[in-house]
Residue frames as qw, qx, qy, qz and C-alpha x, y, z in Angstrom:
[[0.595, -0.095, -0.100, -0.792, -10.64, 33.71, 3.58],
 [0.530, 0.182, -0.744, -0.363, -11.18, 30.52, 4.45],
 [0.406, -0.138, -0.903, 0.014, -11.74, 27.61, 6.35],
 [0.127, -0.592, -0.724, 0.330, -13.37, 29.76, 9.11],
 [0.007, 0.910, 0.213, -0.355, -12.88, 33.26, 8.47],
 [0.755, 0.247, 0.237, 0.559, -10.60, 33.52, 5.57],
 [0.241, 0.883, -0.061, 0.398, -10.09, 37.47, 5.19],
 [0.431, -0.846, 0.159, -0.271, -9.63, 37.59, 8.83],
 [0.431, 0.492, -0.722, 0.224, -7.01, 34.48, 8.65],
 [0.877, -0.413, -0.184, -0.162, -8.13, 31.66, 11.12],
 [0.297, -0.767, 0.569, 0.028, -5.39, 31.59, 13.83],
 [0.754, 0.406, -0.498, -0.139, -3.02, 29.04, 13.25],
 [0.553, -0.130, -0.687, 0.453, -1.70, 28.10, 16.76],
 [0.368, -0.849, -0.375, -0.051, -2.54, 29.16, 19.76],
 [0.264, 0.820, -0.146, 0.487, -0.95, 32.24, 20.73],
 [0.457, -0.783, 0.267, -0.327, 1.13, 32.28, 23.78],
 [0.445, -0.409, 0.796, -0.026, 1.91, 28.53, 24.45],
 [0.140, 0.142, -0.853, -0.482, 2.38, 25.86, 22.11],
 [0.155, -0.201, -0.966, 0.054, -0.52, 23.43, 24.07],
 [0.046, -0.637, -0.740, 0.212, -3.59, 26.21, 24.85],
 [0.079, 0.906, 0.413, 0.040, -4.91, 28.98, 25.40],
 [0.257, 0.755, -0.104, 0.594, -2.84, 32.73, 25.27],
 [0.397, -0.113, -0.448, 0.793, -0.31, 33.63, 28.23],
 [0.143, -0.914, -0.367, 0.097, -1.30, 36.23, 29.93],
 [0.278, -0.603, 0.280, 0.693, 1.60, 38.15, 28.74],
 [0.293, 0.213, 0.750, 0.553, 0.47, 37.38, 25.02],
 [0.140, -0.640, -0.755, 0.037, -2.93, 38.69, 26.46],
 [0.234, -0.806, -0.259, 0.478, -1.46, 41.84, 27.63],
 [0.459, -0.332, 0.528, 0.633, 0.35, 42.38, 24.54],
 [0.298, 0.388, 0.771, 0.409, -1.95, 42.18, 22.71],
 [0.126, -0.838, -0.500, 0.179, -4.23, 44.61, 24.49],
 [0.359, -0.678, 0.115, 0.631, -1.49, 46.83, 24.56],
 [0.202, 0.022, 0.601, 0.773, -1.58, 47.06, 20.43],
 [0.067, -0.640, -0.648, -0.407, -5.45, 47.43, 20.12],
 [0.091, -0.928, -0.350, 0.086, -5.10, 50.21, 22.35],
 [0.327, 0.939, -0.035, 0.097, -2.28, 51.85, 20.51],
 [0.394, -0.778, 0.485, 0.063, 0.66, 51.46, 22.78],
 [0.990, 0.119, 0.013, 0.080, 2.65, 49.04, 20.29],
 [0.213, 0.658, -0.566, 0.449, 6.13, 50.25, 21.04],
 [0.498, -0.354, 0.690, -0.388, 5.44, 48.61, 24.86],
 [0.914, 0.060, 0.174, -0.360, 3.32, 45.74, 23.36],
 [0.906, 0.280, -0.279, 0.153, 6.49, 44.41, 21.17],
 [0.050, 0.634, -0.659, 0.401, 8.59, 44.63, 23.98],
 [0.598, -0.270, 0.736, -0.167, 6.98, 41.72, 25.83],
 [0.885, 0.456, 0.015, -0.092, 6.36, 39.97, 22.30],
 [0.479, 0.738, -0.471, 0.064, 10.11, 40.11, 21.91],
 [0.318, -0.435, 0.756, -0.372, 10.99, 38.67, 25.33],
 [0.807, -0.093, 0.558, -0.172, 8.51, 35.62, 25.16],
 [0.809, 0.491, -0.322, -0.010, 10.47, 35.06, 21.26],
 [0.029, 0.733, -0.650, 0.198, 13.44, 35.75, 23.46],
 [0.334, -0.434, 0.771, -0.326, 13.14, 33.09, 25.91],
 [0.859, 0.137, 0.216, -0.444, 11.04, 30.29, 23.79],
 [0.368, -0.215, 0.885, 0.187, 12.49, 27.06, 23.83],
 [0.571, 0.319, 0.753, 0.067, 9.91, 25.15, 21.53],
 [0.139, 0.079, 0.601, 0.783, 9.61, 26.00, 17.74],
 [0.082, -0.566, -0.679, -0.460, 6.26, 26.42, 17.67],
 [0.361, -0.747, -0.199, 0.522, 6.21, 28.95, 21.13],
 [0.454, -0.326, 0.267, 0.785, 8.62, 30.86, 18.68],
 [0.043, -0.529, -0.613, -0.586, 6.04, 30.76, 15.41],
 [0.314, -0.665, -0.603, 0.309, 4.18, 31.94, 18.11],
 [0.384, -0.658, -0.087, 0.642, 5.75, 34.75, 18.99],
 [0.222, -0.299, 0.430, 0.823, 6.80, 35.94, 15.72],
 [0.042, 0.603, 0.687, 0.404, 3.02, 36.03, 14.54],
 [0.250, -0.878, -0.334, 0.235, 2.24, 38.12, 17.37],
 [0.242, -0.425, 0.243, 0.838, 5.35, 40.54, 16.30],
 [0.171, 0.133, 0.647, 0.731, 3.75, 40.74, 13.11],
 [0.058, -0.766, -0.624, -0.143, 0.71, 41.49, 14.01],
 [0.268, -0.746, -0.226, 0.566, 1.91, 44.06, 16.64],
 [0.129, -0.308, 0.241, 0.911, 3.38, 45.89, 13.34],
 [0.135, 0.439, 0.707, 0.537, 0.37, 45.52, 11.42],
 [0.303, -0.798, -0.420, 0.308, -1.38, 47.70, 14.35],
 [0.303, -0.629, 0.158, 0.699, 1.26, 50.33, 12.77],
 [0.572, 0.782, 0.116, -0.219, 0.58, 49.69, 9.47],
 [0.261, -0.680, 0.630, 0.267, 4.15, 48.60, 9.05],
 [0.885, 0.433, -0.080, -0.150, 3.91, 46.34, 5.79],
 [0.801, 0.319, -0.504, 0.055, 7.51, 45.10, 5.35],
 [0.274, -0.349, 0.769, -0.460, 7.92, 44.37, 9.44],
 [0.857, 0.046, 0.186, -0.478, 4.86, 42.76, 9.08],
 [0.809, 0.503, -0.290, -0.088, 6.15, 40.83, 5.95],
 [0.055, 0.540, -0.775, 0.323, 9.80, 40.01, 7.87],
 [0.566, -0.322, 0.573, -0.498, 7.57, 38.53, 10.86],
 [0.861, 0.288, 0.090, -0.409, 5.16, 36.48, 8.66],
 [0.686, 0.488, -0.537, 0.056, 8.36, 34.87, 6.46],
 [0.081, -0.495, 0.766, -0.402, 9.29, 33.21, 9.99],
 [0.628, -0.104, 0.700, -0.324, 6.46, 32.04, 10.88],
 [0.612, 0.639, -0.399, -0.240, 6.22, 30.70, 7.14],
 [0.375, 0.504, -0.760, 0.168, 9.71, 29.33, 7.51],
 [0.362, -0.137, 0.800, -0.459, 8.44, 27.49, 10.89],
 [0.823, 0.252, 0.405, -0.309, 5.44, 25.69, 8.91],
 [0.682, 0.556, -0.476, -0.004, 7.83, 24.76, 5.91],
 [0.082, 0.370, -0.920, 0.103, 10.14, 22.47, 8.45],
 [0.601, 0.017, 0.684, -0.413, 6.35, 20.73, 9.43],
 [0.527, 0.431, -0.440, -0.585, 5.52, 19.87, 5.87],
 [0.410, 0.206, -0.884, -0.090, 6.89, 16.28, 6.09],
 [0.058, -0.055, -0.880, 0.468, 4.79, 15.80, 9.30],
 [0.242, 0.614, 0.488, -0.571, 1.87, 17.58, 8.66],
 [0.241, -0.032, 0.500, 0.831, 1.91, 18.00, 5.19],
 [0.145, -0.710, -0.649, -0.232, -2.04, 18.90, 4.37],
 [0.320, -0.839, -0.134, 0.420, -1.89, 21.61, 7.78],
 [0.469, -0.512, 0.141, 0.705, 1.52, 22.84, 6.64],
 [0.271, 0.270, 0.540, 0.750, 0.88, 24.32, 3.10],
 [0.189, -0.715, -0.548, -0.390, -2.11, 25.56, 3.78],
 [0.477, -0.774, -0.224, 0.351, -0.71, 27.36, 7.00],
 [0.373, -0.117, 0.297, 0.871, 2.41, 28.84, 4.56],
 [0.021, 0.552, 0.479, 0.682, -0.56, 30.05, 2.39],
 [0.328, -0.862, -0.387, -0.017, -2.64, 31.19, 5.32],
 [0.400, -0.729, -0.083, 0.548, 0.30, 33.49, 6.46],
 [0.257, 0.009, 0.443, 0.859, 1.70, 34.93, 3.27],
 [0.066, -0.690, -0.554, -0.461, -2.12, 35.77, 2.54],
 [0.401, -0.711, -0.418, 0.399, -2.05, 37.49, 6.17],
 [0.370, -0.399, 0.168, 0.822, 1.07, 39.41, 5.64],
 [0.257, 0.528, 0.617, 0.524, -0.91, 40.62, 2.25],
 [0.171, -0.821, -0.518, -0.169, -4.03, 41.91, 3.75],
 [0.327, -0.816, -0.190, 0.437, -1.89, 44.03, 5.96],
 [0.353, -0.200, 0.350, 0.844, 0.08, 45.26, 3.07],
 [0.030, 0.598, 0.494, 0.630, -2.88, 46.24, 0.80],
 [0.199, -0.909, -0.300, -0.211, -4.76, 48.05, 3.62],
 [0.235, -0.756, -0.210, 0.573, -1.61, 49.90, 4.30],
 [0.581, 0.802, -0.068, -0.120, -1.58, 51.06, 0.34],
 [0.248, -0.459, 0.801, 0.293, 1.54, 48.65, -0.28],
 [0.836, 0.335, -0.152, -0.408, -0.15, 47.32, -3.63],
 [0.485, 0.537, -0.686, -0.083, 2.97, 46.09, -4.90],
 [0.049, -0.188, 0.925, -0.327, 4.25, 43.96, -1.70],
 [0.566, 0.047, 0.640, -0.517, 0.46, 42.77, -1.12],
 [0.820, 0.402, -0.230, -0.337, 0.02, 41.70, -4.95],
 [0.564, 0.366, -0.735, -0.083, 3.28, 39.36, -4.34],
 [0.262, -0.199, 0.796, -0.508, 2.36, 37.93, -1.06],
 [0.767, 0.116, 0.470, -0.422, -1.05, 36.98, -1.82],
 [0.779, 0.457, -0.406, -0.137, 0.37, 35.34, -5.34],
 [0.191, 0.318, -0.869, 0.328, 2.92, 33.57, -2.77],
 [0.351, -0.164, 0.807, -0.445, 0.07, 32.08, -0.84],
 [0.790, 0.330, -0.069, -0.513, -1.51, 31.33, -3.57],
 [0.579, 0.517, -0.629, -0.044, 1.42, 29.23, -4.94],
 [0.093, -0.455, 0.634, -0.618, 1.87, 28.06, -1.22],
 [0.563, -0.074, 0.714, -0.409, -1.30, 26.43, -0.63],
 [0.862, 0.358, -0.221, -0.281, -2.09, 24.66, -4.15],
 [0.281, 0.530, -0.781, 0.174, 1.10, 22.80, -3.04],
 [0.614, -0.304, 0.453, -0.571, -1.09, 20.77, -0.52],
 [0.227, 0.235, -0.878, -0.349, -0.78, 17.53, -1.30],
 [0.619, 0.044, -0.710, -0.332, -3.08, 14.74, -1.61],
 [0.018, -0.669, -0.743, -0.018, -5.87, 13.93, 0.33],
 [0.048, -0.443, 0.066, -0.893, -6.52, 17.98, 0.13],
 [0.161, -0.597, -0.736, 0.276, -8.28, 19.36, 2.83],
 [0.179, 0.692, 0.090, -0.693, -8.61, 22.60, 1.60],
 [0.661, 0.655, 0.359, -0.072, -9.66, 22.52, -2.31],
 [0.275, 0.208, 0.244, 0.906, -7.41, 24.14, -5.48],
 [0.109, -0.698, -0.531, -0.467, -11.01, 26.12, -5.76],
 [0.452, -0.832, -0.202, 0.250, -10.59, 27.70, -2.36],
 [0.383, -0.592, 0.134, 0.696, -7.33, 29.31, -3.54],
 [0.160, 0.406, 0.499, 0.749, -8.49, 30.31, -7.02],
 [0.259, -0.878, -0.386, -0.110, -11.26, 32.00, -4.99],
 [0.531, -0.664, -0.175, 0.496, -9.02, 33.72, -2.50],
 [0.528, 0.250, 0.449, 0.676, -6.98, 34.76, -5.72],
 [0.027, 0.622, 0.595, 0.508, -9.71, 36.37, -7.52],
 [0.322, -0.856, -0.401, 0.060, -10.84, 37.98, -4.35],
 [0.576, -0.487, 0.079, 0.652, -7.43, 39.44, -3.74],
 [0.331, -0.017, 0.413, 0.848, -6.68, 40.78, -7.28],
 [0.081, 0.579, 0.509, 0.631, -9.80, 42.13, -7.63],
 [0.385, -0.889, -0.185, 0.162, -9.42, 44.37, -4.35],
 [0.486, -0.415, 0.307, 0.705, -6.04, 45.36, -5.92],
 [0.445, 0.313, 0.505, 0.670, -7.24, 46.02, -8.90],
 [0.074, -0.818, -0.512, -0.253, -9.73, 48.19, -7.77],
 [0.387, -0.808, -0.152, 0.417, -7.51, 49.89, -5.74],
 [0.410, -0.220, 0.481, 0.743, -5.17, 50.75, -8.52],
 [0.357, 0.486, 0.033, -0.797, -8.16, 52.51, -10.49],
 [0.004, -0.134, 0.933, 0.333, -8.51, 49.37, -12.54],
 [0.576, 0.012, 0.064, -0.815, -12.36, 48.91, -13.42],
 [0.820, 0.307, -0.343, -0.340, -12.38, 46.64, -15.62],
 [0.374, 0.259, -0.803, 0.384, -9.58, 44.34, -13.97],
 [0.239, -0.159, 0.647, -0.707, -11.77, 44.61, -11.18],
 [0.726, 0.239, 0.066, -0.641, -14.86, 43.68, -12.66],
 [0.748, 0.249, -0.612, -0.067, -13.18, 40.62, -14.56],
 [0.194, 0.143, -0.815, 0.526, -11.81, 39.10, -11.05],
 [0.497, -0.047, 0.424, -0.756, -15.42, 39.76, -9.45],
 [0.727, 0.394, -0.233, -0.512, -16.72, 37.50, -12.29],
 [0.695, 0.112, -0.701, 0.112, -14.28, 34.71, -12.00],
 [0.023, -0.180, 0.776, -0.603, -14.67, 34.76, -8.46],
 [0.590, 0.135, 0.014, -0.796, -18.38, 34.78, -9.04],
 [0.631, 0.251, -0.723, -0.123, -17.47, 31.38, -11.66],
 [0.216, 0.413, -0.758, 0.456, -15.87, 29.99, -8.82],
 [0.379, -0.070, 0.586, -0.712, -18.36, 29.82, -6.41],
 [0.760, 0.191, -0.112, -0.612, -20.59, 28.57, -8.51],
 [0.843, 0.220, -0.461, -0.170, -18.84, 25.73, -9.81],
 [0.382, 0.011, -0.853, 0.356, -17.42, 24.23, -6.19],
 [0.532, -0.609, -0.276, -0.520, -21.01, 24.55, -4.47],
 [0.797, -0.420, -0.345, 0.265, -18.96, 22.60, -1.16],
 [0.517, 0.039, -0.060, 0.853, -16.21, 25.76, -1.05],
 [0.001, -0.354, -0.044, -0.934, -19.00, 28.36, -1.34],
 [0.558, -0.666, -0.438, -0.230, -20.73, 27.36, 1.35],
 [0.609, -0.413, -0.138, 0.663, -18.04, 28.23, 3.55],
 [0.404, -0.179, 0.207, 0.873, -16.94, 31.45, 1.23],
 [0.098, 0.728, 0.519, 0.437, -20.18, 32.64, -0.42],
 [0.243, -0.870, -0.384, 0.192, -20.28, 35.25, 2.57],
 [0.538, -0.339, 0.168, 0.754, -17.32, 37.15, 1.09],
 [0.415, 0.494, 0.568, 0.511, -18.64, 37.56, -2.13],
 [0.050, -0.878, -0.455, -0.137, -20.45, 40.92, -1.15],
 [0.490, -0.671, 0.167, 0.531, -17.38, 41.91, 1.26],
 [0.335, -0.180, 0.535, 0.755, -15.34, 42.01, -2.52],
 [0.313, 0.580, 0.565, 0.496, -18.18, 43.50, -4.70],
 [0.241, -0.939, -0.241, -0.046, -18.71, 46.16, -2.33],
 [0.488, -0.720, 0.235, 0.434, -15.04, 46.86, -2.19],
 [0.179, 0.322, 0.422, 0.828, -14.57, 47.75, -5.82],
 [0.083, 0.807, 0.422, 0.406, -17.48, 49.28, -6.01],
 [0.261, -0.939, -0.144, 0.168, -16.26, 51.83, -2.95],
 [0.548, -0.426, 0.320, 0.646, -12.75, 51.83, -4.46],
 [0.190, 0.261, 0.658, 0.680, -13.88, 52.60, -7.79],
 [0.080, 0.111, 0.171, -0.976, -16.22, 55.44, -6.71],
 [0.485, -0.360, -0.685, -0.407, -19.64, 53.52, -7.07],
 [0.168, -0.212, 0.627, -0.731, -21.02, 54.59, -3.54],
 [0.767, 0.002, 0.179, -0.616, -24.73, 53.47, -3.90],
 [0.738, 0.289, -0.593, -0.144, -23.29, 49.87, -4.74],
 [0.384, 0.213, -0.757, 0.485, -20.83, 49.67, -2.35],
 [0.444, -0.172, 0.579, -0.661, -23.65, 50.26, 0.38],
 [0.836, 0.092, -0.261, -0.475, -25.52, 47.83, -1.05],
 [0.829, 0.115, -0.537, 0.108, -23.40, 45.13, -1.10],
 [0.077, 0.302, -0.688, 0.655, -21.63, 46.04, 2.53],
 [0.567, -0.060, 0.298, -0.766, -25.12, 46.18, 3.93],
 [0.905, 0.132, -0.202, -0.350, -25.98, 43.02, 2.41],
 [0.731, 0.264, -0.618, 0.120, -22.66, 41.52, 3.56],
 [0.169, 0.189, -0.767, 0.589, -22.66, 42.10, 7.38],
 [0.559, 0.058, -0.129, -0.817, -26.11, 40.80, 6.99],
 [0.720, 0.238, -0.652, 0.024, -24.63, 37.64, 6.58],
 [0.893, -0.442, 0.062, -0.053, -24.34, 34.88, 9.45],
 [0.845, -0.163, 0.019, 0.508, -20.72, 35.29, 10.18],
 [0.354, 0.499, 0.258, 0.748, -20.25, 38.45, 9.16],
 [0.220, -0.931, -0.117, -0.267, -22.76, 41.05, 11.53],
 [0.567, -0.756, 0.190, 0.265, -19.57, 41.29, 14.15],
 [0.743, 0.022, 0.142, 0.654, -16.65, 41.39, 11.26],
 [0.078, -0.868, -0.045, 0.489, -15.43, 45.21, 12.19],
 [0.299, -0.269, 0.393, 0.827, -13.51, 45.70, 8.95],
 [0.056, 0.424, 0.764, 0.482, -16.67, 45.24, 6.80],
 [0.135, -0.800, -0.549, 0.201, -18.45, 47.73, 9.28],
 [0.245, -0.692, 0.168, 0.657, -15.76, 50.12, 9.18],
 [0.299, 0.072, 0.632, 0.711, -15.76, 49.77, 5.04],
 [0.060, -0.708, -0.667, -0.223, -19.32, 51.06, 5.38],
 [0.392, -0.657, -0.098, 0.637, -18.37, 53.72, 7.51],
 [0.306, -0.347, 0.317, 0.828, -16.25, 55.02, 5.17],
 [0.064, 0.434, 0.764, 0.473, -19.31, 54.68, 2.27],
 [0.314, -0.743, -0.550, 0.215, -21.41, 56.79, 4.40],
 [0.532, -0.546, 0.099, 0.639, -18.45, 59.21, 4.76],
 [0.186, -0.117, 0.510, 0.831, -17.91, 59.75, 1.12],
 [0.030, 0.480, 0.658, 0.579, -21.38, 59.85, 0.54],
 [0.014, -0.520, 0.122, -0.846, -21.58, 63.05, 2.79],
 [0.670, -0.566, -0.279, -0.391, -23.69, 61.20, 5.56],
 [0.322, 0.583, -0.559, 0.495, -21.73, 61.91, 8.62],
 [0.315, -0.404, 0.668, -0.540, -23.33, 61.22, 11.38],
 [0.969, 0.126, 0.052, -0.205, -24.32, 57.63, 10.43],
 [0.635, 0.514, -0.494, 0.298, -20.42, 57.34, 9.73],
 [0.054, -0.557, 0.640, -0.527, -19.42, 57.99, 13.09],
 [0.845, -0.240, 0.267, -0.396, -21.68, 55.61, 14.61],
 [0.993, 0.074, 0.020, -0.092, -21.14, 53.25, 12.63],
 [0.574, 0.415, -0.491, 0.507, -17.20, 53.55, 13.12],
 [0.226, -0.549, 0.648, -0.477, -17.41, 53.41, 16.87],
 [0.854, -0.263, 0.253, -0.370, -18.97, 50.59, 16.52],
 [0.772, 0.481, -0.344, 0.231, -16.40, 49.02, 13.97],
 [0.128, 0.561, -0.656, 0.488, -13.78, 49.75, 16.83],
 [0.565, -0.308, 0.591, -0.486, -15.83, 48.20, 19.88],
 [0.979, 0.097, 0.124, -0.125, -16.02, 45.00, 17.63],
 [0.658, 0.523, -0.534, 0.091, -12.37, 44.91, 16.64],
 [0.568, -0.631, 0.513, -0.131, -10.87, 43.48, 20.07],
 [0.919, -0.119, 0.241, 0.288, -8.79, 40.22, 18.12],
 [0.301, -0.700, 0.449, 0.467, -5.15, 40.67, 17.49],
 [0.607, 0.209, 0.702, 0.306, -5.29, 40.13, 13.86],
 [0.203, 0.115, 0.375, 0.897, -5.65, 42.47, 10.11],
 [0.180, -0.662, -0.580, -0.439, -8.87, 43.45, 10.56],
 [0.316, -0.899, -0.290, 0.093, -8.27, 45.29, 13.96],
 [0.634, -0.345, 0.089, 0.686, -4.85, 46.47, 12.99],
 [0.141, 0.362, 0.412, 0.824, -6.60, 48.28, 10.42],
 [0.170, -0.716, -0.390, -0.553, -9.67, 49.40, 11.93],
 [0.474, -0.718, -0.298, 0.413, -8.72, 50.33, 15.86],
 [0.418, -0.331, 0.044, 0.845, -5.82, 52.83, 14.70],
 [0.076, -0.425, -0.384, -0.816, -7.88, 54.42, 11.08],
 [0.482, -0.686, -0.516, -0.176, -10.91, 54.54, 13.48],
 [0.506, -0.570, -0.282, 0.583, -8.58, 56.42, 16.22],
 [0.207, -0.047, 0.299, 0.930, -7.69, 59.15, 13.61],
 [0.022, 0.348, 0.707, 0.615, -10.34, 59.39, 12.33],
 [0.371, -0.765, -0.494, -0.181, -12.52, 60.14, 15.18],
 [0.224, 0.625, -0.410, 0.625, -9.76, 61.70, 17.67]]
């Protein structure tokens, strides 16, 4: 959740080549997962691990493999990929020590998100407790707070709890996440816009429908939020269960025409959003 778009997991290099912008094989690869074809898409992802000389070209690559299974809903490919590129920001540590923790945390938290939304509780409850453990390890000057990963925490365990029929567990994590904000006013300016994203997800996991619109509606309301397609597509589904159907569909084609980055949020909503609609 964090420094720019924490749920969504601010890249961490640039995909493709170490020094800029995405190849145009990274580019087509990519495309080639958000429109379904990810059997072709990790065939040139594999080639540009194959043939990368530089370590970081390699991180590279082996994010994009991970994603390309997340586009499948593949939780422990995903989880394989991620522990590489992991293992690539654990040899920068001594050089980059501030970046590098906080990049180990930022991928273990990735590899999470795709494990909860493909109903792998178990594997997403120890990932995101590994990136928890991952970035509090930041040393000294921080640039990312402890408070930013007590938040992330909270936010996590109380979208697990809720998925695990846990009310109360859910409701106690909404509350210390709630704490949280409050008491680092410089962390929740950056993170306050979640809040709504994780009250409104209990409340739709935990069969509170008139909540969970509330708080969705109120969170892609938010300035950074109106284009984040997982939060549209969580409404969707609110809509759905609450019998209003053709306000669902809309609002899930539109969740799909906003997922276009290679990342958990469209790996979840292009493919549910292809089923769903046919």
């Amino acid at each position: 959740m964090f420094a720019a778009s924490w749920l969504a997991s601010p890249r961490v290099m640039a995909q493709g080549s170490p020094g800029g912008a995405p190849s145009a094989a990274m580019r087509e690869a990519s495309q080639l997962d958000l429109n379904g074809a990810t059997a072709q898409a990790r065939v040139i992802f594999q080639k540009m691990l194959d043939t990368a000389t530089m370590p970081a070209a390699k991180a590279a690559a082996q994010r994009a493999l991970a994603m390309s299974f997340a586009f499948d809903g593949d939780c422990p490919n995903t989880v394989k990929y991620e522990s590489m590129v992991i293992a690539y920001w654990a040899t920068r540590e001594r050089a980059e020590p501030q970046n590098a923790f906080y990049q180990e945390g930022e991928m273990a938290n990735e590899a999470a998100r795709v494990c909860i939304d493909a109903g792998d509780l178990a594997a997403a409850d120890k990932w995101y407790r590994n990136g928890y453990e991952m970035g509090v390890k930041e040393p000294a000057p921080q640039t990312h707070p402890h408070s930013l990963w007590d938040f992330r925490l909270a936010h996590a365990l109380g979208r697990l709890a809720a998925r695990r029929g846990d009310k109360a567990e859910a409701q106690r994590q909404i509350a210390n996440a709630r704490k949280l904000l409050d008491g680092d006013t410089t962390m929740a300016a950056q993170q306050e816009r979640f809040f709504p994203y994780l009250a409104g997800y209990v409340a739709l996991y935990t069969d509170d429908l008139p909540t969970a619109e509330a708080q969705f509606t109120k969170a892609i309301a938010i300035r950074g939020n109106e284009k984040d397609a997982f939060m549209h597509c969580l409404l969707a589904m609110t809509y759905e269960r609450m019998g209003r159907t053709t306000e669902a569909n809309a609002l899930y084609k539109r969740a799909y025409d906003m997922a276009t980055g290679h990342n958990p949020p469209s790996a979840f909503v292009r493919p549910f959003v292809r089923k769903k609609l046919g």
